[in-house]
C-alpha positions as CSV (number, residue, x, y, z in Angstrom):
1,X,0.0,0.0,0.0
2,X,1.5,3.7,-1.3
3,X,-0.9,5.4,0.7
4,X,-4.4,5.4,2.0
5,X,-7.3,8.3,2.0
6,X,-11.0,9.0,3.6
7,X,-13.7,11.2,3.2
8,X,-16.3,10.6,5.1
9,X,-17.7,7.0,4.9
10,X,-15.6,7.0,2.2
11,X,-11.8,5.2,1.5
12,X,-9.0,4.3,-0.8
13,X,-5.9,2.9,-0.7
14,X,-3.5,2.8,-3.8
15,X,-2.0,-1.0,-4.5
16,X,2.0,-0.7,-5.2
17,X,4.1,-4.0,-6.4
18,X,6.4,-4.0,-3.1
19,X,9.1,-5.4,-5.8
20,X,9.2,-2.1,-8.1
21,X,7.0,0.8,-5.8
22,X,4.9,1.2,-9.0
23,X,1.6,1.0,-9.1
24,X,-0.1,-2.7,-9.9
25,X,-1.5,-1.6,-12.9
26,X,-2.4,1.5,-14.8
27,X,-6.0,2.5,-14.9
28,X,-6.4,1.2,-18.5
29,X,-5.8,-2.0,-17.6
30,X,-2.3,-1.9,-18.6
31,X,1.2,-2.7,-17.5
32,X,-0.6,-5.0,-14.6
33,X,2.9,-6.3,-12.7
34,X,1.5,-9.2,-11.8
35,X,-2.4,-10.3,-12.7
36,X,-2.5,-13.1,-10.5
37,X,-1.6,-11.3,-7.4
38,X,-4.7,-9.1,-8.4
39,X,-6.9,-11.7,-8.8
40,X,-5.8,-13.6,-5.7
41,X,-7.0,-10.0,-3.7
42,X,-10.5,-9.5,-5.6
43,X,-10.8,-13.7,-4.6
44,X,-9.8,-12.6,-0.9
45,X,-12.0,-10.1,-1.2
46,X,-15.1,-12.1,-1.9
47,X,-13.6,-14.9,0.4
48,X,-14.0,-12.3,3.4
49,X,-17.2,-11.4,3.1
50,X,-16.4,-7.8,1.7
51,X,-17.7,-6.3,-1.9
52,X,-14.9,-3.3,-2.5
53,X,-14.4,-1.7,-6.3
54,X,-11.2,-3.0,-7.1
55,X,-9.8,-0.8,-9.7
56,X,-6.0,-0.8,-9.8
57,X,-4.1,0.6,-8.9
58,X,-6.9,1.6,-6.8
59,X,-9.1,-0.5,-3.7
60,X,-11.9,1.8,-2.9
61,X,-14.3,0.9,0.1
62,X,-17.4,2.8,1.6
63,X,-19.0,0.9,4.7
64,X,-22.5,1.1,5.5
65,X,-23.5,4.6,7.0
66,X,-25.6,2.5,9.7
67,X,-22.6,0.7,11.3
68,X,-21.6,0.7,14.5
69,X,-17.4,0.3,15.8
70,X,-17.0,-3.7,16.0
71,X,-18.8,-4.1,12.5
72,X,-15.9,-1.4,11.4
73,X,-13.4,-2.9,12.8
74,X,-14.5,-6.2,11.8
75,X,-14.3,-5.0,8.2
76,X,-11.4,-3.4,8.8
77,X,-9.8,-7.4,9.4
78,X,-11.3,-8.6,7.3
79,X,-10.0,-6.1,4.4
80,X,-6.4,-6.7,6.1
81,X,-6.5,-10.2,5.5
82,X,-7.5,-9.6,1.7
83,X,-4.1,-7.3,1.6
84,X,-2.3,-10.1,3.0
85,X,-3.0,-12.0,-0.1
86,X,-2.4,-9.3,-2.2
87,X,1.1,-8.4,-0.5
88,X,2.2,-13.0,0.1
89,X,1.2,-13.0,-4.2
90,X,3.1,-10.2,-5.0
91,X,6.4,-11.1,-3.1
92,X,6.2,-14.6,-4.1
């Protein structure tokens, strides 16, 4: 992760390839470092319970606005164990 941002109910956190400090992938879909790492998070993703707009180099996530500290933490882990994946593919 370069770096991380919220507004509001609102976050993102931009996706780096630990091995060069570039981003994953370009926005057009292009120059993707390593598409299997990227497809191991969105898999995580889904795995944990959590629907986030994966758009590298980009991980967006908005929580409900009804949701109460545990639940955000909760999806806090959860989203941490996703980025686990992401960071154990991409240093393989």
């Amino acid at each position: 992760v370069a770096r991380s941002r919220v507004v509001g109910g609102f976050g993102c956190v931009d996706l780096i390839d630990p091995k060069t400090q570039a981003p994953v992938q370009n926005f057009d879909g292009s120059m993707c470092s390593n598409p299997d790492a990227v497809a191991a998070f969105r898999a995580a993703l889904r795995q944990n319970g959590l629907i986030g707009f994966v758009r590298p180099p980009m991980f967006h996530c908005a929580p409900a606005l009804v949701i109460n500290e545990e639940q955000l933490r909760d999806g806090f882990q959860r989203a941490d164990r996703s980025l686990q994946v992401l960071e154990e593919k991409l240093t393989a």
